[in-house]
TORKOL-4160 file (C-alpha; in steps of 0.2 Angstrom, whole numbers, padded with zeros to 4 digits, m for minus):
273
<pt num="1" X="m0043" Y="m0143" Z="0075"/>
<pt num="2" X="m0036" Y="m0143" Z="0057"/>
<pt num="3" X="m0020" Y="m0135" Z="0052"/>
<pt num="4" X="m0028" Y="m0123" Z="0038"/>
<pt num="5" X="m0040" Y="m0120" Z="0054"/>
<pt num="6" X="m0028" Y="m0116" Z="0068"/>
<pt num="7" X="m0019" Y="m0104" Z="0053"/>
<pt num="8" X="m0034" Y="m0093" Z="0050"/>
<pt num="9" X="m0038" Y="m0093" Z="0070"/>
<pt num="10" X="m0019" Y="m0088" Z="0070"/>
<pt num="11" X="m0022" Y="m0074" Z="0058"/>
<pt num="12" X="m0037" Y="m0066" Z="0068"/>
<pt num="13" X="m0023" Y="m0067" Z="0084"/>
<pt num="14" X="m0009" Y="m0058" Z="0075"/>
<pt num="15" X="m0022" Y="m0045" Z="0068"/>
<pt num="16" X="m0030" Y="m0041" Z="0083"/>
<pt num="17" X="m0014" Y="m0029" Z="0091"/>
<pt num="18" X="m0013" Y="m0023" Z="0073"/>
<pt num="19" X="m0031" Y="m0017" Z="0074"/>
<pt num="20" X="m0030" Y="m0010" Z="0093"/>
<pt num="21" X="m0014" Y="0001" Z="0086"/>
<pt num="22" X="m0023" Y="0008" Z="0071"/>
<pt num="23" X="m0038" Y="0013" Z="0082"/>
<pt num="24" X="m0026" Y="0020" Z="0097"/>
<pt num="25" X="m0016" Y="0029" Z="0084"/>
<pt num="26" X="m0030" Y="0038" Z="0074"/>
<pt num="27" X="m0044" Y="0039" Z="0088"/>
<pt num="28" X="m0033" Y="0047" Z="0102"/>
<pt num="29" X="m0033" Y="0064" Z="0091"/>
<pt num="30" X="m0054" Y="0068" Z="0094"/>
<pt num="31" X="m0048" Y="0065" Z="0111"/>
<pt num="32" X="m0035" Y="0079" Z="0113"/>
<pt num="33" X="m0045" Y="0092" Z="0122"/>
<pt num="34" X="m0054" Y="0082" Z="0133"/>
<pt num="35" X="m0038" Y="0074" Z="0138"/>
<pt num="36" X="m0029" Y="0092" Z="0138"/>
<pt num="37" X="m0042" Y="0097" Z="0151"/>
<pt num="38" X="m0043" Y="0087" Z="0162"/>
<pt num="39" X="m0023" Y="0084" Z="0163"/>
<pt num="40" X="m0023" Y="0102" Z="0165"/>
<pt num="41" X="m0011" Y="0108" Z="0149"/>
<pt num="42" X="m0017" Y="0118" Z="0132"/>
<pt num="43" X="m0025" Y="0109" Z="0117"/>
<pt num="44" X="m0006" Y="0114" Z="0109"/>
<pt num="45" X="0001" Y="0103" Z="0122"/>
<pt num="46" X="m0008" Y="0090" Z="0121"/>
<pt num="47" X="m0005" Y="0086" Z="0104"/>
<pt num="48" X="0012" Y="0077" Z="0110"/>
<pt num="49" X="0003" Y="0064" Z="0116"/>
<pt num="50" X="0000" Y="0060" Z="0097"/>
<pt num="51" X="0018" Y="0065" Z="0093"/>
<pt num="52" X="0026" Y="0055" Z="0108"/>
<pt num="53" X="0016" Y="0037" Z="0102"/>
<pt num="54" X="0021" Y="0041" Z="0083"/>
<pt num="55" X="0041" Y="0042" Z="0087"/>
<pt num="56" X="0041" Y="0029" Z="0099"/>
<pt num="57" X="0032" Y="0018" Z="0085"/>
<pt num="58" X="0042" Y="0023" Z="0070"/>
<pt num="59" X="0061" Y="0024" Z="0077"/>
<pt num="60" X="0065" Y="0009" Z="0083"/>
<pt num="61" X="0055" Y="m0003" Z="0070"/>
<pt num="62" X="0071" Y="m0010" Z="0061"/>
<pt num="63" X="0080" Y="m0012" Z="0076"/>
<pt num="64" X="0065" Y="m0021" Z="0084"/>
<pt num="65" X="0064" Y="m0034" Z="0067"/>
<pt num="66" X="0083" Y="m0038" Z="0068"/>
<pt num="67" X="0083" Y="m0043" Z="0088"/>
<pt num="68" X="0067" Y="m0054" Z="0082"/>
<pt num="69" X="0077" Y="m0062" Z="0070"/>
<pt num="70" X="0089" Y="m0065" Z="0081"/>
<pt num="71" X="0077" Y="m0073" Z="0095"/>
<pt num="72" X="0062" Y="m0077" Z="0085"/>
<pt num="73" X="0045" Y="m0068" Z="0082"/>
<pt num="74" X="0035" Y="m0076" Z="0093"/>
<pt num="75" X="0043" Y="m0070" Z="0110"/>
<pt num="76" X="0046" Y="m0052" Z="0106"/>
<pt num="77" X="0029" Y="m0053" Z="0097"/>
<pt num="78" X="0022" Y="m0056" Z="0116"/>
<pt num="79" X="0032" Y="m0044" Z="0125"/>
<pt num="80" X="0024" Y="m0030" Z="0113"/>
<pt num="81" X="0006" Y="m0035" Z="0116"/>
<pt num="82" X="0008" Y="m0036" Z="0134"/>
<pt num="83" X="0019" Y="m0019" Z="0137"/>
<pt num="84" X="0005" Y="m0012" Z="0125"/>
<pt num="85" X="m0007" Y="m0016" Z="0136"/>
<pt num="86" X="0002" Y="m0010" Z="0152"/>
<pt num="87" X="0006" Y="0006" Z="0142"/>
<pt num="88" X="m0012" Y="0007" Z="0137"/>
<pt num="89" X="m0017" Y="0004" Z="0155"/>
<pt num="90" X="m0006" Y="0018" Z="0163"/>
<pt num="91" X="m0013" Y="0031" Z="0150"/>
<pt num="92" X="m0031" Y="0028" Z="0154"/>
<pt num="93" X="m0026" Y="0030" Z="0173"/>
<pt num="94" X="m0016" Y="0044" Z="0171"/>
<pt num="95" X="m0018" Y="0058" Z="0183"/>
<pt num="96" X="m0005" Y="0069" Z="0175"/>
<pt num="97" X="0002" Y="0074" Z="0157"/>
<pt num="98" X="0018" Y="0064" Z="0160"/>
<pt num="99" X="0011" Y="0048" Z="0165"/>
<pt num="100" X="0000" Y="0050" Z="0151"/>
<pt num="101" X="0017" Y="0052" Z="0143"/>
<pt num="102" X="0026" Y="0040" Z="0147"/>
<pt num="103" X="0013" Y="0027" Z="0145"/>
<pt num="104" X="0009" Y="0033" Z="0127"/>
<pt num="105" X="0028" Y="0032" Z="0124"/>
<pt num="106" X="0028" Y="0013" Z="0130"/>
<pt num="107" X="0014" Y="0013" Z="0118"/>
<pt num="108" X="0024" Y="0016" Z="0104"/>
<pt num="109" X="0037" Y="0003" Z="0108"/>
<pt num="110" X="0026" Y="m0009" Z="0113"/>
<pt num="111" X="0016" Y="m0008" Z="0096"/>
<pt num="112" X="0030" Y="m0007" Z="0086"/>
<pt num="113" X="0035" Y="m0025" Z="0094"/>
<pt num="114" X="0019" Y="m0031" Z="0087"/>
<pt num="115" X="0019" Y="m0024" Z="0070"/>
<pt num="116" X="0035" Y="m0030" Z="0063"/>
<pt num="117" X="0031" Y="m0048" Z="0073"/>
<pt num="118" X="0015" Y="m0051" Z="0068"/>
<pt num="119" X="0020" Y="m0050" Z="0049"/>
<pt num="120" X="0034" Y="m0059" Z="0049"/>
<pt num="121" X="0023" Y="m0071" Z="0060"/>
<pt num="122" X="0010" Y="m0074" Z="0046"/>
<pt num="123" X="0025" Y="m0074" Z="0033"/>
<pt num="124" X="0030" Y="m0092" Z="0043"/>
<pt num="125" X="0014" Y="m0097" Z="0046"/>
<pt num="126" X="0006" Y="m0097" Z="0028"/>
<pt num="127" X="0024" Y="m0101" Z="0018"/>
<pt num="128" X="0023" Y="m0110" Z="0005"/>
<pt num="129" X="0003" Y="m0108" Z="0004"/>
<pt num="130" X="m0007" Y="m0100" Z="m0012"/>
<pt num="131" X="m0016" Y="m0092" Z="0003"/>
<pt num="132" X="m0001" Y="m0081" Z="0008"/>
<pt num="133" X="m0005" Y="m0064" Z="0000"/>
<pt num="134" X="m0023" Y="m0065" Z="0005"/>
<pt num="135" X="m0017" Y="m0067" Z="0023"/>
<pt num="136" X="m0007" Y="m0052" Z="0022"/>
<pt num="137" X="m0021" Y="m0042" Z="0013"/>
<pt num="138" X="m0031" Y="m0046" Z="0027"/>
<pt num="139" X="m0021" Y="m0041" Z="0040"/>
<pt num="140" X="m0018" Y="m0025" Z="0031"/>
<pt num="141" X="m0037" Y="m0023" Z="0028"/>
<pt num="142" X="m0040" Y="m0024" Z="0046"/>
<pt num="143" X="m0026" Y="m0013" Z="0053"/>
<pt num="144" X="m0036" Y="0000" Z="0040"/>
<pt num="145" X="m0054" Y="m0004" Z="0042"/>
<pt num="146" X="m0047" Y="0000" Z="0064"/>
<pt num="147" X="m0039" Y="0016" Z="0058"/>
<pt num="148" X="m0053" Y="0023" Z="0052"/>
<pt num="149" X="m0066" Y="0016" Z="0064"/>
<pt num="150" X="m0054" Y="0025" Z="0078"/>
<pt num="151" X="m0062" Y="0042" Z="0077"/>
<pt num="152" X="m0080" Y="0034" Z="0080"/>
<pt num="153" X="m0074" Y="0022" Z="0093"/>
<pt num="154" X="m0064" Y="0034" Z="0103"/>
<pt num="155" X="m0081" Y="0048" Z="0102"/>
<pt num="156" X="m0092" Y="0035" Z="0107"/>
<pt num="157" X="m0085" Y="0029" Z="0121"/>
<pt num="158" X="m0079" Y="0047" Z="0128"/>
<pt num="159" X="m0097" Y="0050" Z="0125"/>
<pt num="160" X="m0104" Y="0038" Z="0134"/>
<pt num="161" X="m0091" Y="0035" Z="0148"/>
<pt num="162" X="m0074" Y="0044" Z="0148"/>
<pt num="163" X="m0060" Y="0045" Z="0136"/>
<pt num="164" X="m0050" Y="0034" Z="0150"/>
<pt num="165" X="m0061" Y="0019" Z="0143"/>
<pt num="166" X="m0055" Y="0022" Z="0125"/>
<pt num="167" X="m0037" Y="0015" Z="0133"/>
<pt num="168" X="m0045" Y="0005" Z="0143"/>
<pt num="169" X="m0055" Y="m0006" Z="0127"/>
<pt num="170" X="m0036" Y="m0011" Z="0123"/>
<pt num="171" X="m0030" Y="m0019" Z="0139"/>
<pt num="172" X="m0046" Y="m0031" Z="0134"/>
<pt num="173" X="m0044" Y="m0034" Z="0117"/>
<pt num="174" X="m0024" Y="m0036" Z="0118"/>
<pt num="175" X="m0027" Y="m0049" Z="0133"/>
<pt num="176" X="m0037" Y="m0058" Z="0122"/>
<pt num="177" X="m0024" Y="m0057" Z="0109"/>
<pt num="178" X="m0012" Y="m0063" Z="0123"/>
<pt num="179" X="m0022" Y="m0079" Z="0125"/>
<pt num="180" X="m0023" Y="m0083" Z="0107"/>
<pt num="181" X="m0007" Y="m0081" Z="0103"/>
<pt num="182" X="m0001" Y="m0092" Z="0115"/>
<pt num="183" X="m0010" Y="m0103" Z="0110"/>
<pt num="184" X="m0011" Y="m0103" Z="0092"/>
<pt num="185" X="0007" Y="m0097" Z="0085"/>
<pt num="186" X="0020" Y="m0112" Z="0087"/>
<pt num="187" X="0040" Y="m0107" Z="0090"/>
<pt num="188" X="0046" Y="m0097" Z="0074"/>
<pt num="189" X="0061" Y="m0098" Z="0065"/>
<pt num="190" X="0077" Y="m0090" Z="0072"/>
<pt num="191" X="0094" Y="m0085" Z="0067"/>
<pt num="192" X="0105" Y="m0083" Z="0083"/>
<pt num="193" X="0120" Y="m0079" Z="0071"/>
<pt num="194" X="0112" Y="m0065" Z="0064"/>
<pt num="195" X="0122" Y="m0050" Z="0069"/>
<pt num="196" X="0115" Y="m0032" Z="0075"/>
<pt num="197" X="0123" Y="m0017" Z="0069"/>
<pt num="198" X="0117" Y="m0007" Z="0083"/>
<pt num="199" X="0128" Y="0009" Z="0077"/>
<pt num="200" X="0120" Y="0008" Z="0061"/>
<pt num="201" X="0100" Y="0004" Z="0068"/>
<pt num="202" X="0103" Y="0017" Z="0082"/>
<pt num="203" X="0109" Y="0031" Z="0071"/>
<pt num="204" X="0093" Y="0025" Z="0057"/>
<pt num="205" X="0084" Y="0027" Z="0072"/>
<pt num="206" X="0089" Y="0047" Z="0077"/>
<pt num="207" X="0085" Y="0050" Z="0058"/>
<pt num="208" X="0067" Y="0044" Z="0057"/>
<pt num="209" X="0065" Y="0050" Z="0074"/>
<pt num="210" X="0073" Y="0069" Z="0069"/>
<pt num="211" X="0062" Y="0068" Z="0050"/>
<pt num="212" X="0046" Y="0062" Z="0060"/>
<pt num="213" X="0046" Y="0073" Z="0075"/>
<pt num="214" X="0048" Y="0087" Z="0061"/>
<pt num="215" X="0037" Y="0084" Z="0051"/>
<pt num="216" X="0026" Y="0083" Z="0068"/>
<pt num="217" X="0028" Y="0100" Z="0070"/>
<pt num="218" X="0022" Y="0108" Z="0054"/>
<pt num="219" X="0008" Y="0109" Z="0061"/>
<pt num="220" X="0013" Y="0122" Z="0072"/>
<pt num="221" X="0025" Y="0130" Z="0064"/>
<pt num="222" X="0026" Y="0128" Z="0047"/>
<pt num="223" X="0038" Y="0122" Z="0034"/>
<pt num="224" X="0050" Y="0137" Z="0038"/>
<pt num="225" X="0052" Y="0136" Z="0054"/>
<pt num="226" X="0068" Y="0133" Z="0062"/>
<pt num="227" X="0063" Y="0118" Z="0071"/>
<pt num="228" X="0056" Y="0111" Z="0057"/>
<pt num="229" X="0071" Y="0114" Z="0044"/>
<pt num="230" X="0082" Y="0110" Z="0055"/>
<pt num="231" X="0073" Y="0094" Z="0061"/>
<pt num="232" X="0073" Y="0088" Z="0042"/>
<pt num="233" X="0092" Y="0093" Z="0039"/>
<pt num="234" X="0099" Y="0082" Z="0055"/>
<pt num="235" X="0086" Y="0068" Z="0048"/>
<pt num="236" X="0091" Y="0068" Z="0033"/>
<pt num="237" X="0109" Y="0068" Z="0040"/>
<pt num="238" X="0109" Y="0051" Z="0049"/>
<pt num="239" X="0101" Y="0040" Z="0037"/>
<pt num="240" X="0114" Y="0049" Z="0024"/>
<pt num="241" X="0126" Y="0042" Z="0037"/>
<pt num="242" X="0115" Y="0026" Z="0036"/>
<pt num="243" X="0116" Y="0025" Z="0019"/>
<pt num="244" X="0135" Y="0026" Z="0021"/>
<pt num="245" X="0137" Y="0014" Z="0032"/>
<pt num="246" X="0128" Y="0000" Z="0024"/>
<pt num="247" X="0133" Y="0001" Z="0004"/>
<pt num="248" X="0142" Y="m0013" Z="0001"/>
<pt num="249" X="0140" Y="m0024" Z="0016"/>
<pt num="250" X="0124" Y="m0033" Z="0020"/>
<pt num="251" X="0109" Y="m0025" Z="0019"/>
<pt num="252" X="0097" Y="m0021" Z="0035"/>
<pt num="253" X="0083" Y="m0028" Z="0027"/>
<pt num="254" X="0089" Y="m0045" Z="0015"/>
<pt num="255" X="0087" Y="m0045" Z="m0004"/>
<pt num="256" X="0076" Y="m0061" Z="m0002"/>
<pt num="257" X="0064" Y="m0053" Z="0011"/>
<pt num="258" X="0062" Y="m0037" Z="0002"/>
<pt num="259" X="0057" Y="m0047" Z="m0015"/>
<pt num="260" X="0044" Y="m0058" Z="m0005"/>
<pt num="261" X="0026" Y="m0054" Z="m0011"/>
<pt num="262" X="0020" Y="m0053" Z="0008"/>
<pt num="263" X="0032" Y="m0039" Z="0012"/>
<pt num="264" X="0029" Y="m0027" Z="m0002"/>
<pt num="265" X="0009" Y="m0030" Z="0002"/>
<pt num="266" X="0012" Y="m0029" Z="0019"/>
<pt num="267" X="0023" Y="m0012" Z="0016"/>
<pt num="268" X="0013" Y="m0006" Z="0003"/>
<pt num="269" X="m0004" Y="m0008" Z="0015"/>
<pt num="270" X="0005" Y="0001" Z="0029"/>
<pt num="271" X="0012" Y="0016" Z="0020"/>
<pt num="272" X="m0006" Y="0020" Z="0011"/>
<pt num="273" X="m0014" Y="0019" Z="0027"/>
């Protein structure tokens, strides 16, 4: 197999969690009051099952990156697929909301091993190629094209079997992803010097999660609300803190990652969708 071929085969393996997260995170929604039902709690409570994945995802991402500096990619890129395949295997035999819980939080971790991998993954794999931003926007595209096929995939298989097989389509498409991976993406660069500020990335991580699970809760309550004000307010608190803490030193993410084409089209293609 050719180089240029085992790089393309590579992307396919590195976009194939990306996919199954984007169809997990935007078809689970349709599901709500079936999975409500039959776990016995109101459509109201159900909709944590959407929260508890989007915080568990969102938190930790920075501290997630830095340990994969310090490791390499590849290794905490294989531990998310196959804890997000666990995860998604306990949600789709969960008997009770807080297995269904607990697994959807996994879910987030897990997933958000994968996403901050699998980027940097194709940054190392297609450096110093004309063929890099294309691989990105390809990545990109596919985690969006997953997003919004996740509605119609999660209705048609609730449809014709049961929303337990919506979960259960990941634990087969992330094992495939397991197999390529090990076989396709080689050792990636580390840097075992590279510290962690684990204050710093603990606290960023209690201000994403306070803004997120705030803004989480509009829906509910409404920008007024007390939760949600005061949700916002200690958010907004620890990455002020955050803030603080890093001006002057180094930054969390370096000045010569931040101007690479890859990350802005990778960011870019994240945020829109």
């Amino acid at each position: 197999m050719s180089p240029t071929t085992r790089r393309w085969l590579a992307l396919c393996a590195l976009s194939l969690p990306v996919v199954a997260l984007s169809v997990d995170m935007n078809g689970v929604v349709v599901l709500l009051p079936t999975i409500g039902h039959d776990l016995g709690v109101t459509p109201a409570v159900a909709g944590a099952i959407v929260t508890a994945a989007s915080l568990a995802f969102a938190a930790p991402l920075l501290l997630i990156g830095r340990v994969a500096d310090r490791v390499g990619a590849r290794p905490v890129l294989l531990v998310g697929v196959v804890g997000f395949a666990v995860a998604s295997a306990t949600c789709a035999v969960a008997d009770t909301f807080a297995v269904m819980m607990l697994g959807r939080s996994l879910q987030g971790v897990a997933s958000a091993c994968c996403f901050t991998t699998s980027l940097a993954a194709i940054d190392a794999l297609f450096e110093g190629e004309g063929s890099q931003p294309l691989a990105v926007g390809i990545w990109g595209a596919l985690g969006g094209i997953g997003g919004a096929c996740g509605p119609l995939v999660a209705s048609v298989l609730a449809d014709a079997w049961s929303w337990r097989a919506f979960f259960g389509v990941n634990v087969i498409l992330l094992s495939v992803a397991f197999v390529m991976l090990l076989w396709l993406v080689p050792r990636l660069p580390a840097d075992p010097t590279r510290a962690v500020p684990v204050v710093t990335l603990v606290m960023l991580m209690f201000g994403i999660g306070s803004g997120c699970a705030a803004i989480q809760h509009v829906a509910a309550g409404g920008w007024l609300n007390a939760y949600t004000i005061g949700g916002l307010v200690v958010g907004a608190g620890f990455l002020l803190l955050v803030w603080l803490r890093v001006r002057g030193r180094e930054p969390l993410i370096p000045d010569r990652v931040t101007r690479l084409v890859a990350f802005r089209l990778g960011t870019a293609t994240a945020t829109l969708s």
